[in-house]
C-alpha positions in Angstrom: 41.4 26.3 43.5 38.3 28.7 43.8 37.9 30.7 40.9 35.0 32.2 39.2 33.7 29.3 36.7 31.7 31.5 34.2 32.0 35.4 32.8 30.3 37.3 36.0 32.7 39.5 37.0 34.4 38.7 40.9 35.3 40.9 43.0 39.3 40.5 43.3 39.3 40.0 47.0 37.4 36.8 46.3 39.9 35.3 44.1 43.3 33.6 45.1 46.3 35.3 43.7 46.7 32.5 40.7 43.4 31.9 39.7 41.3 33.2 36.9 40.1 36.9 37.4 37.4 39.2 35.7 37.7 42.3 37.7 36.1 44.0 34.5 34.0 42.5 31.4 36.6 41.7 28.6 37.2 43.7 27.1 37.7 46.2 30.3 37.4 50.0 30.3 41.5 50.5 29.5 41.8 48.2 27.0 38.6 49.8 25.0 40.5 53.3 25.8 44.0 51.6 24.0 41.8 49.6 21.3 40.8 52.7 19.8 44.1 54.4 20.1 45.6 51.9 18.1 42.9 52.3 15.6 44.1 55.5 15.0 47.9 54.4 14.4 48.1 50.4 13.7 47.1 49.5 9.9 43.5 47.4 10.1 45.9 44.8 8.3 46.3 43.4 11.6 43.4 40.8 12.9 43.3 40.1 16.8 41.5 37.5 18.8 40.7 39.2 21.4 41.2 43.4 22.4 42.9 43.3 25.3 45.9 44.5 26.0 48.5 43.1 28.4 50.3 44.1 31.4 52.6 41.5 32.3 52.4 37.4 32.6 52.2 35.1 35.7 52.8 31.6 35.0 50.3 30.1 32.8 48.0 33.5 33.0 47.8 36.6 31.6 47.0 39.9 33.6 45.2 42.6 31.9 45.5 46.2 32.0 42.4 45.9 33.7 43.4 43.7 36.4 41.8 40.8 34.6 43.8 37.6 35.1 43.0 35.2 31.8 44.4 31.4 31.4 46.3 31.3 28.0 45.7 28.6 26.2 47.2 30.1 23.2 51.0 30.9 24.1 51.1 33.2 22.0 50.7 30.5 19.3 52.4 28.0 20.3 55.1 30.3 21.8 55.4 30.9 25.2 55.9 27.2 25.9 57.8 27.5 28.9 55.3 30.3 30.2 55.8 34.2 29.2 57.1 35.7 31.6 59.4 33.1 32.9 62.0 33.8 35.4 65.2 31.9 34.0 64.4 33.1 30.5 64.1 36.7 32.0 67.6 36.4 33.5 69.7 35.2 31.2 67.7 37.5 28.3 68.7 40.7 31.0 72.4 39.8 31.1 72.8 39.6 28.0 71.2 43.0 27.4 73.3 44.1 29.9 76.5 43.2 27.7 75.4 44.2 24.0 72.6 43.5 22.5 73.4 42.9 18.8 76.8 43.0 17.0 75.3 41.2 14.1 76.9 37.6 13.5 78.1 37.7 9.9 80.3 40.8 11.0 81.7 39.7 14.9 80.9 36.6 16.8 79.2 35.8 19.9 79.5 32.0 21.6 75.6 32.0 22.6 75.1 31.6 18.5 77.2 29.1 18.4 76.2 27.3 21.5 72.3 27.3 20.3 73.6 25.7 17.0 75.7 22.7 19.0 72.0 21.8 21.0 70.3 21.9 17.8 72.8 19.9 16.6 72.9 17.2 19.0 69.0 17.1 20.0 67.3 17.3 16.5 66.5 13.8 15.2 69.0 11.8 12.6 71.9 9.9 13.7 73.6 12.5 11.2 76.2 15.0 11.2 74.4 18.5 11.7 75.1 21.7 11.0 72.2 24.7 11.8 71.9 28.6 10.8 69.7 30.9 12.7 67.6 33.3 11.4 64.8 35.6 13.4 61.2 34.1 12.2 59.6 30.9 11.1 58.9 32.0 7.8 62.2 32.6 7.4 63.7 29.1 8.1 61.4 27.9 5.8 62.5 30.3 3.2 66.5 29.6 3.6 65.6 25.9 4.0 64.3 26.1 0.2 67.7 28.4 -0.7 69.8 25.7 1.1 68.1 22.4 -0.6 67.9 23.8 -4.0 71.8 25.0 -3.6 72.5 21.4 -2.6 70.5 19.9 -5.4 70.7 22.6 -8.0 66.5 21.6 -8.6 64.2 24.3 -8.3 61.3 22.6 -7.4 59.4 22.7 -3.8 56.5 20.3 -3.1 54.3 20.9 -0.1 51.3 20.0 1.1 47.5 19.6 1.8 46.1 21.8 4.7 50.0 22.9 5.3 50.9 26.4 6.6 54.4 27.6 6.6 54.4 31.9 6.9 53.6 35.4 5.6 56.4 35.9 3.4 56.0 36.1 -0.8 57.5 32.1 -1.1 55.8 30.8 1.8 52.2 32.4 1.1 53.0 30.3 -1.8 53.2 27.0 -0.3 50.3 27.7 2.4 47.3 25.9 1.8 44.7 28.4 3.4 44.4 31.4 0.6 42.3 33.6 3.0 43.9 35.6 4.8 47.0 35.1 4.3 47.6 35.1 0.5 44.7 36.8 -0.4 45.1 39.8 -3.1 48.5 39.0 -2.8 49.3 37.6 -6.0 51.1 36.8 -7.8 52.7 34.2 -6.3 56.1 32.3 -7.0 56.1 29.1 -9.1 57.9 26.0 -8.7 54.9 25.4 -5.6 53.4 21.9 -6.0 50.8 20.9 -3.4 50.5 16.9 -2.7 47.9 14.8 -0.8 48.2 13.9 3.0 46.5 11.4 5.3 45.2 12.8 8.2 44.8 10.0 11.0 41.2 11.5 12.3 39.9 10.4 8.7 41.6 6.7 8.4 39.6 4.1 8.3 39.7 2.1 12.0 40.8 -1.6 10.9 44.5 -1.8 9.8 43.9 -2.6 6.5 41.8 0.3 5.7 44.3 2.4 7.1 47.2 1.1 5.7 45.3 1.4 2.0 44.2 5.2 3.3 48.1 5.7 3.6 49.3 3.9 0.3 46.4 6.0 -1.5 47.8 9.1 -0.2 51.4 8.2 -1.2 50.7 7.6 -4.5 49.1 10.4 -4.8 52.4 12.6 -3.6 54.0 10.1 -6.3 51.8 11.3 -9.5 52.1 14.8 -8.1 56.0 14.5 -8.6 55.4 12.8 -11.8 53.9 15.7 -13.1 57.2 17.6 -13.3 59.7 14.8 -13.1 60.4 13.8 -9.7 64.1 15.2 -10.7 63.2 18.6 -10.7 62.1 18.7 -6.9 64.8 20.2 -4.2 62.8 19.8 -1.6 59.3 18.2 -0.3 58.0 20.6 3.3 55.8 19.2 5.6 54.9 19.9 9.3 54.5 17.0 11.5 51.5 17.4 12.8 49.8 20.3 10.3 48.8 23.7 12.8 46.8 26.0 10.7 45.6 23.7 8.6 43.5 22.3 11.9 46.4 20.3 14.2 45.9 17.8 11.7 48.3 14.4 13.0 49.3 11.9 9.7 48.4 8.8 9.7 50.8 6.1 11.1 53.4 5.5 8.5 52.5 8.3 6.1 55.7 10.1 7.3 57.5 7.1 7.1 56.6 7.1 3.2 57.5 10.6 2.3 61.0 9.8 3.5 61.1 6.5 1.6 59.7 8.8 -1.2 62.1 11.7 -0.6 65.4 9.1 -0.2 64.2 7.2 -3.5 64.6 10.6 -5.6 67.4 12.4 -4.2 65.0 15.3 -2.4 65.8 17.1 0.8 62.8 16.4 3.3 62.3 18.9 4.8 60.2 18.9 8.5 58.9 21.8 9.4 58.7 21.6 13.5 58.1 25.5 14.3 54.7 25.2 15.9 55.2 21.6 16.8 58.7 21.3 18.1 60.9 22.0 21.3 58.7 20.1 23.4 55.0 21.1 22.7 53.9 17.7 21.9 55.8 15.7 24.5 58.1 15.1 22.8 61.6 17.3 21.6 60.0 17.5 18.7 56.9 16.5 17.0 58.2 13.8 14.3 60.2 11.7 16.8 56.2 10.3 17.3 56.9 8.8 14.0 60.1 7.8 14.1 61.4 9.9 11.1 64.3 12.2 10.8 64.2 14.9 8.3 67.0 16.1 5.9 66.1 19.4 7.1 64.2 20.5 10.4 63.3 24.0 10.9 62.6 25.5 14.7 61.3 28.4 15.7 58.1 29.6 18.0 59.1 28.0 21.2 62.8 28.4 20.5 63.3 31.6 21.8 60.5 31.8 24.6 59.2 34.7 22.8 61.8 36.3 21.6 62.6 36.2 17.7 64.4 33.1 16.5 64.4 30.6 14.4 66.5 27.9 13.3 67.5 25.7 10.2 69.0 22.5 11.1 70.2 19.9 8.5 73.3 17.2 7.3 76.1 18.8 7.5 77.1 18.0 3.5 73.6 20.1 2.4 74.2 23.2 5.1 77.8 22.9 3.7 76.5 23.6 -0.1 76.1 26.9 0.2 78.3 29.5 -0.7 80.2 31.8 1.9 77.8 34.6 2.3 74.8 32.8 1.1 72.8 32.9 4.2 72.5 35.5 7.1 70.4 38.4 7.9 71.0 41.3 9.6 68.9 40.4 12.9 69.7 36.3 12.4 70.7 34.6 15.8 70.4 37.8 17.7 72.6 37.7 21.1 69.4 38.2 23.2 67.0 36.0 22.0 70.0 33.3 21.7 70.2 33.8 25.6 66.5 32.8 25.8 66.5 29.6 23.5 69.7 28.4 26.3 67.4 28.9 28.7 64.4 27.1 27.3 67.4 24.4 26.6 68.0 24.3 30.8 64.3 24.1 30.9 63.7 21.5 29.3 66.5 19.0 30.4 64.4 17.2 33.3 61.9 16.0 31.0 59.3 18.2 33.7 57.7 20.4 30.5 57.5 17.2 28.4 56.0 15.7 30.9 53.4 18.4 31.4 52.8 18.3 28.0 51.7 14.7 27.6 49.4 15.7 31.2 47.9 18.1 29.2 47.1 15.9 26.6 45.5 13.6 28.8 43.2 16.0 30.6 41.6 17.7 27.2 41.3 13.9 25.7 39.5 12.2 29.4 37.6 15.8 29.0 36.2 16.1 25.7 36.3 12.6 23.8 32.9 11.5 25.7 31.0 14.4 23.9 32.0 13.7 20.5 28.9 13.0 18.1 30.7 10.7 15.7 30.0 7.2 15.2 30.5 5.2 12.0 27.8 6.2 10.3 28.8 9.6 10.8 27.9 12.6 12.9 24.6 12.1 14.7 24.4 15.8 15.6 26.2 18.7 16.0 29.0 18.9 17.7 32.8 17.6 18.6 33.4 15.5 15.6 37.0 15.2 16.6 39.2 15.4 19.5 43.6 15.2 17.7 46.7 16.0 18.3 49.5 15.1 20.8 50.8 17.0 24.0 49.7 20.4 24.4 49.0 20.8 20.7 45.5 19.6 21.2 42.3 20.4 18.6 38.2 20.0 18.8 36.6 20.1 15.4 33.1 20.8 15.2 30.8 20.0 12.3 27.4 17.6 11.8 26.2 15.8 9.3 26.0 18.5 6.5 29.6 19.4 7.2 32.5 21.6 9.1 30.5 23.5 11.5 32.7 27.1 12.0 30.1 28.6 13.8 29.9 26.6 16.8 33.4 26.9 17.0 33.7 30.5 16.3 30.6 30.7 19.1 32.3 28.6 21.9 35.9 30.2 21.4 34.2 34.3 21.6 32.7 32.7 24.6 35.1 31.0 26.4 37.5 34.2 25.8 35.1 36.4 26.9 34.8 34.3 30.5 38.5 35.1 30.9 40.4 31.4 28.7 41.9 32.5 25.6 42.0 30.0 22.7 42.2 30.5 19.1 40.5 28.9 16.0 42.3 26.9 13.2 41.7 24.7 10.4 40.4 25.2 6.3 37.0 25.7 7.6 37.8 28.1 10.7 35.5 24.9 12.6 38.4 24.2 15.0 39.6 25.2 18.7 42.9 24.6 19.2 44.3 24.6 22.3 48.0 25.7 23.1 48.7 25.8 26.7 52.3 26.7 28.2 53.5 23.4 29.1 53.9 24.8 32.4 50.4 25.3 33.1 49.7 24.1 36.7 46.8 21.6 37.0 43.9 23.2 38.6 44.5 26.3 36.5 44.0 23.9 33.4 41.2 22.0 34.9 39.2 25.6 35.4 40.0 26.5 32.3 38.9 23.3 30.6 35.9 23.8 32.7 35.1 26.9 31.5 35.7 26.1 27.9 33.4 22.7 28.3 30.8 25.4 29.3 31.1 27.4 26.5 30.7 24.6 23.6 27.4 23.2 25.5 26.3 26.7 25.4 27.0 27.3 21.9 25.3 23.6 21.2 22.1 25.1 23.3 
């Protein structure tokens, strides 16, 4: 495919119909025009990556109001899986809004809502009898997750996790790891939040032994943090399978594997939390079937609805059971319409096609970027890649030397890659990781010119 390779803009007679476009530096004259109008009406509460605003999707790209055609390696985070704008999504999403568009569940009953519930069901991991609720965000599983495992245990307290992120809302600021932004000057918090230790693969030692130590080390660690309170206090212990704020950080083989020995030994619900991770992005159905663990609890969202609002808390049957007759819902919970999208994503993804492209994905950014990274054993030689994680299309480059993270280079290379016209976003404690979140339907050549593109802009932020 011919496509402009760097941020001069092309003329748009020069550029095939699916390739990258600048018709316009980004931001272009009509976004500027709707960035300051939103100034004027949209609280500065709100942060954005970059300020342009969309016109409609095509595939794996996004077309400006300006004509500009970007490659979205985003998704929305980690949203727009099976592509935003796409055309089985679209239809069933328009038939149903054709019927009625929300009766609310708790007070009349539509089979999509249930249907959604029997896939979760069947395809979550844990050769268990399942029952699932649906709600309308990811911080909102997470929250009736914790309501449904301290019902069932009649505990009250929640341990979480190193580096973890699990939403916006009052409890789950509380059990995110990353205080700015998102629980800064927001205090107080709620109690009952422990935070344990983790083992993040990228900093296991290579030989067995050391990483098998590295592991144990960690687990005891989530041991004396239970000890603290009395391991019988704890409903629940919440943990993402591979962590996505916190920098795509991937656990170390057979840490999982411990916190569900850990969990089983004391009577608390585990609790996996797969809303970034899950429903495919890391080649997988969901993230922790890497490990071979099932949680008690696993909690979908993101993906689930193809971008519209849904989520989903799927658990044993005997703990979704424990709650009283009332006890969960929400006004918006399961809506009709997004319901319709998640079957869709369900058709999607039964000839293993979007998995598949997932793991190609992978792949490609690994054969890309693992030659340039800069650490050996002694450490990082210079500045650079210092790691190259993750699995599918939930992909991360961490950047740093050998005085530490390194959130300029990173913060450098993504404004510059963006600005060329491929949209990633940064992650991790330090802000000194890209993460890349392609839809899993992203063609090929479209994500070979944009990891071209984004190979160009680290090298010119290392210049």
């Amino acid at each position: 495919m011919t496509a402009t390779t760097d941020a001069t803009v092309a003329s748009p007679s020069a550029v095939p119909q699916r390739a990258r476009l600048l018709a316009t530096p980004l931001p272009g004259p009509r976004s500027r025009e709707l960035e300051a109008e939103r100034r004027r009406h949209v609280t500065e509460g709100f942060g954005v990556t970059v300020p342009v605003f969309i016109d409609r999707a095509e595939g794996s790209l996004l077309v400006d109001v300006d004509g500009n055609r970007i490659i979205d390696f985003a998704s929305g985070i980690a949203v727009t899986s099976v592509g935003a704008a796409n055309p089985r999504v679209a239809e069933r999403a328009a038939a149903q809004l054709s019927r009625f568009t929300h009766t609310c569940f708790m007070v009349t009953e539509y089979s999509s809502f249930v249907q959604v519930c029997a896939w979760l069901n069947e395809h979550t991991p844990g050769g268990f009898e399942k029952r699932t609720a649906l709600f309308s965000t990811g911080a909102e599983a997470v929250e009736n997750a914790i309501k449904i495992a301290r019902s069932a245990t009649r505990r009250p307290n929640v341990l979480v996790f190193d580096e973890a992120y699990h939403g916006r809302t009052q409890l789950t600021m509380a059990m995110t790891a990353k205080e700015n932004p998102y629980s800064l000057n927001f205090g107080p918090l709620p109690g009952s939040v422990f935070r344990g230790p983790t083992a993040p693969a990228h900093l296991a030692p290579a030989d067995a032994a050391g990483a098998a130590a590295f592991v144990d080390e960690a687990l005891a660690g989530v041991e004396a943090v239970l000890a603290e309170a009395g391991p019988e206090t704890f409903a629940a212990m919440v943990i993402e399978p591979i962590q996505g704020e916190g920098g795509f950080v991937v656990h170390a083989p057979g840490f999982l594997a411990g916190l569900r020995e850990i969990a089983t030994r004391h009577g608390i619900v585990l609790v996996i939390d797969e809303i970034q991770a899950g429903m495919g992005r890391t080649g997988a159905l969901f993230a922790s079937e890497h490990d071979g663990v099932a949680g008690d609890i696993t909690l979908s969202a993101k993906a689930l609805g193809a971008g519209l609002p849904l989520s989903a808390v799927t658990g044993r049957a005997e703990l979704m059971n424990a709650v009283h007759a009332g006890g969960l819902g929400g006004t918006y919970a399961g809506n009709p319409v997004a319901c319709e999208a998640a079957l869709a994503v369900f058709e999607l993804l039964e000839d293993g096609s979007l998995l598949a492209g997932a793991r190609h994905i992978e792949h490609a950014v690994r054969e890309r970027f693992e030659p340039l990274l800069t650490h050996d054993a002694a450490g990082p030689a210079r500045a650079g890649i210092v790691s190259v994680r993750g699995r599918g299309a939930m992909m991360a480059l961490e950047f740093g030397d050998a005085s530490g993270p390194r959130p300029d280079i990173a913060k450098a290379a993504a404004a510059a890659a963006n600005a060329a016209g491929v949209l990633t976003l940064t992650c991790g404690t330090h802000g000194n990781v890209i993460r890349l979140l392609p839809p899993l339907v992203t063609e090929p050549e479209v994500l070979a010119e944009g990891l071209d593109v984004l190979e160009a802009a680290i090298r010119g932020a290392l210049s």
